[in-house]
N, C-alpha and C positions, 0 to 999 in steps of 0.2 A: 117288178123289175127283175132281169136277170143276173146272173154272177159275171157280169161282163163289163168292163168298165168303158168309159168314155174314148180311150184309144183305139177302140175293136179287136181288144189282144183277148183273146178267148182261154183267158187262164183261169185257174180258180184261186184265190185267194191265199187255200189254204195249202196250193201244189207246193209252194217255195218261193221266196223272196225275189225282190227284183233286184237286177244288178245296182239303180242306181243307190239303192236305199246302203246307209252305212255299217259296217261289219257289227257283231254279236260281240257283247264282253266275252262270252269264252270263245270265240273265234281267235280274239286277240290273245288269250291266257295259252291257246292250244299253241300260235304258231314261237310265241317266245320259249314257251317249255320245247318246242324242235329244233332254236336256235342254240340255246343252251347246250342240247343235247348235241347238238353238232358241235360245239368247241369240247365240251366234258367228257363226249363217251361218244359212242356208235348211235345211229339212229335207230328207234324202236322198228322192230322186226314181226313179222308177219302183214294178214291183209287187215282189210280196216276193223275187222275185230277183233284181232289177234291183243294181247296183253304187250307194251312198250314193256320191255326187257332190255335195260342197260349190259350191254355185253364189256362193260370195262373200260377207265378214265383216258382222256386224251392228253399224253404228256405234256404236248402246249398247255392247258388249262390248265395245270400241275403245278408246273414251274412261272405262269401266270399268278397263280393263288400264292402261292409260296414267294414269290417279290412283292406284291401287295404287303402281304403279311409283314413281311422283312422290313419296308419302309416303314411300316406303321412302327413296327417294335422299336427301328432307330429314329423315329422323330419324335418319340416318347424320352428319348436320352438327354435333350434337350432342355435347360432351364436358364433362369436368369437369376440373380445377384445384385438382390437393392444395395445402394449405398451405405445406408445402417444394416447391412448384414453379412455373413460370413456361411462360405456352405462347406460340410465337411462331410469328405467323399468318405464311403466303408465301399470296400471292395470284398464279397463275400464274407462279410461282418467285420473285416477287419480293419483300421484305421490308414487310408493312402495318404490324405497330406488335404489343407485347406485353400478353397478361392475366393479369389477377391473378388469385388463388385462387378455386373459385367454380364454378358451371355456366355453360357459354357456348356458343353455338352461332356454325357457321360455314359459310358457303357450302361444300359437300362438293364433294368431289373428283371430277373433276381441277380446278375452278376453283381452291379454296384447300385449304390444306394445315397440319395442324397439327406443333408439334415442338416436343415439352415436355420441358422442363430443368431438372433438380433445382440449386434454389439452395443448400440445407443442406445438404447433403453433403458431408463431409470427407476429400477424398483425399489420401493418403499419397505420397509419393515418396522412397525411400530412396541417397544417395547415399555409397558409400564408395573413396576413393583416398589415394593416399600425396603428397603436396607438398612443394615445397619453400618455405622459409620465409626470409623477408627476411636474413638471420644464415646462410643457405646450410647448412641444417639440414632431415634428412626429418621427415616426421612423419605419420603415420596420423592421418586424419579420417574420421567417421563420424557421416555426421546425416538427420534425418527431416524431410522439410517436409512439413504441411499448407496445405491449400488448398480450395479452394470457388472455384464460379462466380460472379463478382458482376456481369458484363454479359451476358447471352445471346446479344444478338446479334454482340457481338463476339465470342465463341464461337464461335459457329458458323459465322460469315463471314468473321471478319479475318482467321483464322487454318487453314491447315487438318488441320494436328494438334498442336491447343495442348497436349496434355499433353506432346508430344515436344519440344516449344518452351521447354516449365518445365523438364524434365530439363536441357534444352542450357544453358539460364539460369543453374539451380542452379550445374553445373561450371562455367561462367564465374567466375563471380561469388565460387565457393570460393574458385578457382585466386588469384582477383584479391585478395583478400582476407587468406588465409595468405600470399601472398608478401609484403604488406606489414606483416605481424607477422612479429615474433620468435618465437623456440619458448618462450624462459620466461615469456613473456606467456599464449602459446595455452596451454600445460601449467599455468597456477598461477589467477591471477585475472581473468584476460583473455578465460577460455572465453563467459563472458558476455553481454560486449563483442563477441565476435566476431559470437556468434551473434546479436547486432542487426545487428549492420553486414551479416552475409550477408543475412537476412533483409529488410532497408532497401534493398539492391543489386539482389536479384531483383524486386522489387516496379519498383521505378522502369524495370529495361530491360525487364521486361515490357509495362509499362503506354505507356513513350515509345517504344519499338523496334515490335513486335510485337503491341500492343494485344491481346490473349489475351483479354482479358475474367476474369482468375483474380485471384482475391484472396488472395495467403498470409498464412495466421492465424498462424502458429508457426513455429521453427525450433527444432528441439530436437537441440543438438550434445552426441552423448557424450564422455568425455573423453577429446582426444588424449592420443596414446602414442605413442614414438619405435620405431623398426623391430625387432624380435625378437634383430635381431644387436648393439645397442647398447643393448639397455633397461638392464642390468645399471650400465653407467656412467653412464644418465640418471638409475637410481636411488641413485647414490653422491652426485650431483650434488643432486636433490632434497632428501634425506636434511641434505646440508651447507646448502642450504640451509634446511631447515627449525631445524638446531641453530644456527643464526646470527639465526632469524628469534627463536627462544628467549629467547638470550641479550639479544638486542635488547629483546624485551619485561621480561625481569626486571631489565633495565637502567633503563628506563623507569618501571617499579614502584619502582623503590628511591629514582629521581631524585622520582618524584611522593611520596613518604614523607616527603622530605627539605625539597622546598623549599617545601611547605606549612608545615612546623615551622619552618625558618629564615625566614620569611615573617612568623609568628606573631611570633616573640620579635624581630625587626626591628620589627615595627607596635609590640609592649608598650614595649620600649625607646624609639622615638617617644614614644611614650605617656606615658613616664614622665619625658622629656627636659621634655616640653611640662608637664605635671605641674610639674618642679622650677624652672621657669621661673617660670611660673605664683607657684608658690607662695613663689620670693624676691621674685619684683617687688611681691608683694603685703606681705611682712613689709618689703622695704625701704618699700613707700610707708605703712605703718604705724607703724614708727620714724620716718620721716619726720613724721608728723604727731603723734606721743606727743614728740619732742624740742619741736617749735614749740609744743607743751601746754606743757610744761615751762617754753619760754622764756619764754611770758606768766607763767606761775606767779613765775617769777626775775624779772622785769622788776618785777610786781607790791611782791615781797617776797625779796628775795634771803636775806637772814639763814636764814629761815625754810627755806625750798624748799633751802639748801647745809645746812642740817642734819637736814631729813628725809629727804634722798639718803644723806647720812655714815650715820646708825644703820639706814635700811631696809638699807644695801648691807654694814652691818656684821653685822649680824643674818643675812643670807643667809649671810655666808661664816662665822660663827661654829659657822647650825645643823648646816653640812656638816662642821666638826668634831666628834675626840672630847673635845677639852679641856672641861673645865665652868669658867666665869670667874663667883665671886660676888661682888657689890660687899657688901661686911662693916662697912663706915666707920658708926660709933657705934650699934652693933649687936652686942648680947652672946646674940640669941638661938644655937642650936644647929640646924644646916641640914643636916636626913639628905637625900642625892640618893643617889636607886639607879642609881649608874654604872654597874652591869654590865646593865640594860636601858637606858642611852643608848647601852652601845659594842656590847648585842647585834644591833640592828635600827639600818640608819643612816638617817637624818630622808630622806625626799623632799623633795630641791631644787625639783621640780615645784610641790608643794604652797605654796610660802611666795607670800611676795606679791611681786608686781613691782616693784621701786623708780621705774622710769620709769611704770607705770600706777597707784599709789599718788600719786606728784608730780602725776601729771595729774588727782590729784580737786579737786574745790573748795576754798576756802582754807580752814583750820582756823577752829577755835570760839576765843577768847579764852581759856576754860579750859585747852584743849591748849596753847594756847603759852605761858601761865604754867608749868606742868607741865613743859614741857621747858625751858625759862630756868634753871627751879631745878635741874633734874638738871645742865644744863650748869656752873652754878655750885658745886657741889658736886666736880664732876669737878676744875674748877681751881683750889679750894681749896688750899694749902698743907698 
């Protein structure tokens, strides 16, 4: 078979491609490197052997390159601002001013410079040593400080390695602190206390020494404990005291039982002091003024007023007797009295009338004092 193919095109194979067949990778590498060359420079020169010689850049493509470039550089200026952070601008290293949360843009580098610092965040610093205490006593401390940045740029300039500055602080400020306690203070109620005062102590030499820019939020001291080689006697110590601090309290409970009750019946006896006072002064200015009744009565009528005193006052002391006295004179009737209920129930003295509040009623009727004239003469009859 011949080099002819099926169409009757009398080509050879190897004369050159067909048109329909698709273009050569460097077909495609040639015409871009010509496009190129048409935006960037002159197009290569001579025939098709000749050497492509760029004869010099095409200012369009220049100032094309150069605004590319440009955008890039200012969309690099461009940053954003968590809410827990703070970004602080250097403007050729030197300090412009702080932003807040937020998208912000900044002259790019190397002109300005950004350097963002987490405000919210809480770091730890763990301190443990043994001290000595005011009272020349060891004692194991162990406590946690938290903290946060609350200046940045003090941060980052005043200082330059504030967290090694806070450690240095913290020990200061222990050291300073347990030596002017006692051990039964730090050991019992005084943990509390301490732990403001260390916490109050690092804040101020921080902020007046060192200006760190740190804020500590907390001090959190666990409970001292004396050295492994004397805990044994701390705890005999503890122990008495707590059996003391006991007795003291059930001491206290029995004294607060007591002097409320004696308190009580001191007030009622008051009470009843002012009551009995009260209530003579009132019966004496009562008698007081039932006698001056009485004296008009006698002034008025003496006869009369000395003999309704005699049988009222007789009558009183007769009913608080058992004797029965009957006047019988010209009298033959027969008088049954059931003595054994006079002497079973004895009369209420309460009940009878008052001689002195009787005296002080108003003068008698004419009939009553007839009535009693005749009784009186009858009595001194013969």
């Amino acid at each position: 078979m011949g080099w002819k193919n099926s169409d009757s095109n009398n080509k050879n194979p190897w004369d050159g491609k067909d048109d329909n067949e698709p273009p050569e990778i460097e077909e495609i590498i040639q015409k871009l490197q010509d496009h190129m060359n048409s935006i960037f420079g002159n197009k290569r020169s001579g025939g098709d052997g000749g050497n492509n010689q760029p004869s010099g850049l095409n200012p369009l493509g220049m100032g094309i390159i150069i605004g590319i470039l440009l955008t890039i550089w200012l969309i690099t200026g461009i940053y954003i601002v968590e809410p827990a952070e703070r970004g602080v601008i250097l403007r050729l290293g030197a300090y412009v001013g702080i932003t807040q949360p937020g998208p912000h843009w900044h002259i790019p580098f190397p002109i300005e410079r950004i350097i963002i610092v987490n405000v919210d965040q809480l770091s730890s610093t763990r301190h443990k040593a043994q001290m000595l205490t005011q009272d020349e006593n060891i004692v194991d401390i162990e406590l946690t400080v938290q903290s946060r940045v609350l200046d940045p740029v003090n941060f980052l300039f005043q200082d330059k390695a504030p967290e090694k500055t806070l450690q240095d602080a913290i020990e200061t400020v222990v050291r300073e602190t347990i030596g002017k306690s006692k051990l039964d203070f730090i050991l019992t109620e005084g943990r509390g206390a301490v732990a403001d005062n260390i916490r109050n102590g690092i804040q101020t030499l921080i902020d007046t020494q060192y200006k760190t820019g740190i804020k500590v939020t907390s001090v959190n001291m666990q409970p001292a404990k004396p050295p492994e080689q004397v805990k044994s006697a701390f705890d005999d110590a503890i122990k008495a005291r707590e059996d003391k601090e006991r007795t003291e309290n059930q001491a206290h409970g029995y004294a607060n039982g007591i002097v409320p009750v004696a308190r009580g019946d001191a007030a009622r006896a008051l009470a009843d002091a002012k009551a009995y006072k009260e209530r003579v002064i009132a019966e004496a200015k009562g008698n007081a003024a039932r006698f001056l009744s009485i004296l008009q009565e006698y002034e008025k009528s003496p006869i009369i007023t000395k003999e309704r005193m005699y049988l009222e006052t007789m009558q009183n002391l007769l009913a608080a007797n058992n004797k029965i006295i009957v006047d019988v004179e010209n009298s033959n009737n027969v008088i049954y009295l059931p003595l054994d209920k006079f002497n079973a129930k004895p009369v209420d003295t309460t009940a009878l009338p008052n001689p002195i509040t009787e005296a002080a009623m108003p003068t008698q009727t004419q009939e009553q004092i007839k009535m009693r004239n005749n009784s009186r003469t009858r009595r001194e009859r013969p």
